[in-house]
C-alpha positions, 0 to 999 in steps of 0.5 A, spaced: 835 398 909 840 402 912 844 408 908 849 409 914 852 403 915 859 402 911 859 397 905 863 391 906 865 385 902 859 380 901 853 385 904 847 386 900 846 393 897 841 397 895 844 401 888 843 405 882 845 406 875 843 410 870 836 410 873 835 403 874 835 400 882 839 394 882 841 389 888 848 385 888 854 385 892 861 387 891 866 380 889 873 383 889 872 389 884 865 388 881 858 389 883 854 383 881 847 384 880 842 380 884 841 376 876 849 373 876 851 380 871 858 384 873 857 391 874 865 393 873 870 398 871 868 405 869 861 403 869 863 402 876 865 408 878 857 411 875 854 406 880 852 409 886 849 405 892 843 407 896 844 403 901 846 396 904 840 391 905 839 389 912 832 385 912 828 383 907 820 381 907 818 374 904 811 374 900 808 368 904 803 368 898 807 365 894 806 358 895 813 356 896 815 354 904 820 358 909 825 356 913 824 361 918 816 364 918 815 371 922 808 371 923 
């Protein structure tokens, strides 16, 4: 996660609101949690984002493949 870089359309972002940590984008003028649920209006304005995500860590653990191992 990177706190400096500025937020753009479609980046996912590390956010907060009323205690909770959440990850989503914004889509026009809503936050859409990483479950499908709209962040928008004056709850928009409570929101506050952490950070934008630039990497993630997959569980290899999981039992599912990935496209694209890092070992």
């Amino acid at each position: 996660m990177d706190r400096g870089l500025l937020a753009r359309q479609g980046d996912v972002l590390l956010a907060s609101l009323n205690g909770h940590a959440y990850f989503g984008k914004f889509m026009g003028k809503a936050f859409i949690t990483h479950d499908g649920d709209a962040i928008e209006g004056e709850c928009l304005d409570e929101l506050q984002v952490i950070g934008v995500v630039t990497h993630f860590v997959v569980d290899t653990r999981n039992g599912l493949d990935d496209d694209c191992p890092v070992m």
